[in-house]
C-alpha positions, -999 to 999 in steps of 0.1 A, spaced: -1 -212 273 19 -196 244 39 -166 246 45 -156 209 80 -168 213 77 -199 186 103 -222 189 122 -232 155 102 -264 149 69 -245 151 78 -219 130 83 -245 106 48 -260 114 30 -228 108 51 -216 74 43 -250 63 5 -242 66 7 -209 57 25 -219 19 -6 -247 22 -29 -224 22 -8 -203 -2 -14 -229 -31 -51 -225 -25 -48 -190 -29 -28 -190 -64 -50 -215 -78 -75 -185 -74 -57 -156 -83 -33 -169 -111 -65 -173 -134 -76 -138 -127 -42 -118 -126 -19 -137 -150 -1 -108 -154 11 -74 -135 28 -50 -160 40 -80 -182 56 -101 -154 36 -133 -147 17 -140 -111 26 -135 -89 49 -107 -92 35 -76 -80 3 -91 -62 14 -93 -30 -17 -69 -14 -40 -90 -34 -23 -124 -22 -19 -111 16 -60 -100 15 -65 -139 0 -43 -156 25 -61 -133 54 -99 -137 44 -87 -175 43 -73 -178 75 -104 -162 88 -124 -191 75 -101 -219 83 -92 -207 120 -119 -214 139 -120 -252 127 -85 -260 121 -68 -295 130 -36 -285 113 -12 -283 141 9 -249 128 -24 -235 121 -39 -241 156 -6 -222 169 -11 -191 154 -54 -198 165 -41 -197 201 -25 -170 199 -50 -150 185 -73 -169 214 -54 -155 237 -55 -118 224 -25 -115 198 -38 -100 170 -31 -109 133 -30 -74 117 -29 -65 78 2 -39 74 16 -24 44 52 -6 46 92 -6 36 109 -35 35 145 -28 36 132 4 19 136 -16 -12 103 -23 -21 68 -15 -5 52 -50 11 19 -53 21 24 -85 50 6 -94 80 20 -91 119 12 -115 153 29 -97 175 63 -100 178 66 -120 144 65 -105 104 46 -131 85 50 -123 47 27 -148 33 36 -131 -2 73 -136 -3 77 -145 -38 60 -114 -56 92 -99 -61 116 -128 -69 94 -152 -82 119 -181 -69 120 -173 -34 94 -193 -8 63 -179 -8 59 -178 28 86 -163 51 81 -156 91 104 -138 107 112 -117 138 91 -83 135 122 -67 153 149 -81 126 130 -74 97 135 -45 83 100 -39 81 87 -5 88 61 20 84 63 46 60 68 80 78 72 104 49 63 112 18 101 116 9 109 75 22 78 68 -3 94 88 -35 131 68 -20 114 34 -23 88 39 -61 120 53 -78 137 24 -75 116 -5 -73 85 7 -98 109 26 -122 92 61 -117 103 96 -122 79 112 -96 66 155 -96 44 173 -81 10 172 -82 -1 201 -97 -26 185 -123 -55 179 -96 -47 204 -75 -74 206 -52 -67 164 -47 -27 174 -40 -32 178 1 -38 142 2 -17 130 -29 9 152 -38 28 129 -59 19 120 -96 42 94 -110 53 89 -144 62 52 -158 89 41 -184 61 41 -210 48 77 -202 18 65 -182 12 86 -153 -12 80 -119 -13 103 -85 -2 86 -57 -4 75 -28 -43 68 -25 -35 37 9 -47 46 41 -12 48 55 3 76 32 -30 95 36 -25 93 71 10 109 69 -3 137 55 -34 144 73 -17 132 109 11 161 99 -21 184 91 -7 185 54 28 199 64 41 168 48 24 173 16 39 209 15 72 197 23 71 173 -7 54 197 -28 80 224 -25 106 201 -31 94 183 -64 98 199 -100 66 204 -119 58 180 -143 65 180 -181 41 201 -202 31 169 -223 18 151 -193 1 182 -180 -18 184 -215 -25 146 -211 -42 150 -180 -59 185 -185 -77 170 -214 -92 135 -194 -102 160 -169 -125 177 -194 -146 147 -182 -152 152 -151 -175 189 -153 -193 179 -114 -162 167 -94 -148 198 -78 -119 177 -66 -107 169 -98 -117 206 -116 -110 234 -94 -74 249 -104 -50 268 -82 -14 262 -66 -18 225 -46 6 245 -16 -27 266 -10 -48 240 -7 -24 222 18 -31 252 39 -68 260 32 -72 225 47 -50 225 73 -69 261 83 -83 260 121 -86 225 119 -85 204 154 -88 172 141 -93 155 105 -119 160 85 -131 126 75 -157 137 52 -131 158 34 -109 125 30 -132 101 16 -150 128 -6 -109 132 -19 -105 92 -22 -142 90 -39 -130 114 -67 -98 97 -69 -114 64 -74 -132 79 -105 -101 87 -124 -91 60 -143 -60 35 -134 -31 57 -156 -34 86 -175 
C-alpha cells in the first residue's frame, strides 16, 4: 500500500518514465510547433506539452509494465488524483504542471531553459508553486517573463469584467488577457471586485492601439460583447448586480466572443 510518500529511488523510476514518455510527446509536437515567438520547441509549450504528456498517461496507465509508471497507477488506484494545474512558479513565470498529491510533477521543465531536464518532480509543499489569486500577481509575473506593458481594458469594454487586462508586446502586438479558467475564476469568485480593482489601477492604453483595435472591431457588427461601448468599471458592476451565484451562461457567451477575436491585434 503506497502513501504518496515516494522514496528517492522511485522518484527516480517514475521521472525516468515520465522524460520516456516525454520523447514521445516532442516527436509529435516539435513538427507542429517549431517555433513560439521565434524561440525553437519547446520553449513556451509547456500547456501544450503538459495536455500531451497527460492524454498519454491516460492511455498508457491502465496497461503499463513500466515499474515508475505502475507507481504513480497505484496511486491513482488508490484514489490520488493526477490533476492538470496552471499557476506561479516562483512568480517568475506562469507553468501549467500536473499534481498527485503531495508531489509537483512538471513534466514540461525545459520550456523555459531549454537545457534543463524536461521532467522534474518535486515536493508540492517546496515548490513554489501556487495559484494565482489576483489579477495584480498576474500583471507581476507577464511583465517580466512575456515582456509586456499591460493597461486597462477599455477597448472591449463590455468583455473587461472577465478580462480586464490587454497586453501590449515589444513589437506593438496587443491581445486581452487572461481568457484560462483560473483567472476567470478570480474575477467572477470576487463577483468582479477584482476586475475593478485592477481596472482602477491601470492607465488607459495608448491612442494608436485603441485605433488598432477600434478598427478590427468594425468586424464584428452581431457580437455585443465585443461592440457595445461604455466605461469597463460599469460593467464590473452591472454584472456583479443582485447576483447570488455566477452566471455561467454570461461566462462562456464572454469566452465564445473572445475566441472570435483573432490571436493579436
Amino acid at each position: 500500500m503506497l502513501d504518496n510518500n515516494f522514496t528517492p529511488q522511485q522518484l527516480t523510476m517514475l521521472c525516468n518514465d515520465l522524460a520516456q514518455l516525454r520523447l514521445v510527446v516532442d516527436l509529435k509536437l516539435a513538427p507542429k510547433m517549431p517555433y513560439f515567438a521565434n524561440k525553437p520547441y519547446p520553449i513556451g509549450r509547456c500547456r501544450e506539452i503538459r495536455d500531451e504528456m497527460f492524454a498519454l498517461l491516460q492511455a498508457q496507465l491502465p496497461h503499463t509494465d513500466k515499474l515508475g509508471l505502475s507507481l504513480l497507477k497505484e496511486c491513482i488506484h488508490q484514489g490520488t488524483d493526477l490533476k492538470k494545474a496552471w499557476g506561479s512558479l516562483r512568480d517568475e513565470y506562469f507553468q501549467n504542471a500536473l499534481i498527485l498529491g503531495p508531489w509537483y510533477i512538471d513534466v514540461a521543465n525545459d520550456t523555459v531553459n531549454a537545457n534543463k531536464p524536461r521532467v522534474e518532480i518535486l515536493p508540492l509543499a517546496t515548490s513554489k508553486f501556487t495559484t494565482i489569486e489576483s489579477f495584480t500577481q498576474f500583471i507581476k509575473i507577464a511583465r517580466s517573463y512575456w515582456q509586456v506593458e499591460i493597461y486597462k481594458n477599455n477597448v472591449c469594454p463590455a468583455l473587461a469584467p472577465y478580462m480586464p487586462l490587454l497586453c501590449v508586446g515589444t513589437n506593438g502586438a496587443s491581445w486581452l488577457a487572461a481568457a484560462n479558467d483560473d483567472m476567470l475564476n478570480v474575477a467572477i469568485n470576487s463577483n468582479f471586485e477584482e476586475s475593478k480593482l485592477i481596472l482602477n489601477a491601470l492607465p488607459n492604453p495608448p491612442p494608436s492601439i485603441v485605433k488598432r483595435w477600434k478598427e478590427t472591431l468594425l468586424q464584428f457588427t452581431t457580437e455585443a460583447y465585443l461592440t457595445h461601448e461604455g466605461d469597463p468599471i460599469e460593467y464590473c458592476r452591472l454584472y456583479s448586480h443582485n447576483t447570488t451565484r455566477p452566471n455561467l451562461t454570461q461566462r462562456d457567451a464572454a469566452v465564445i466572443a473572445y475566441s472570435s477575436l483573432p490571436k493579436t491585434v
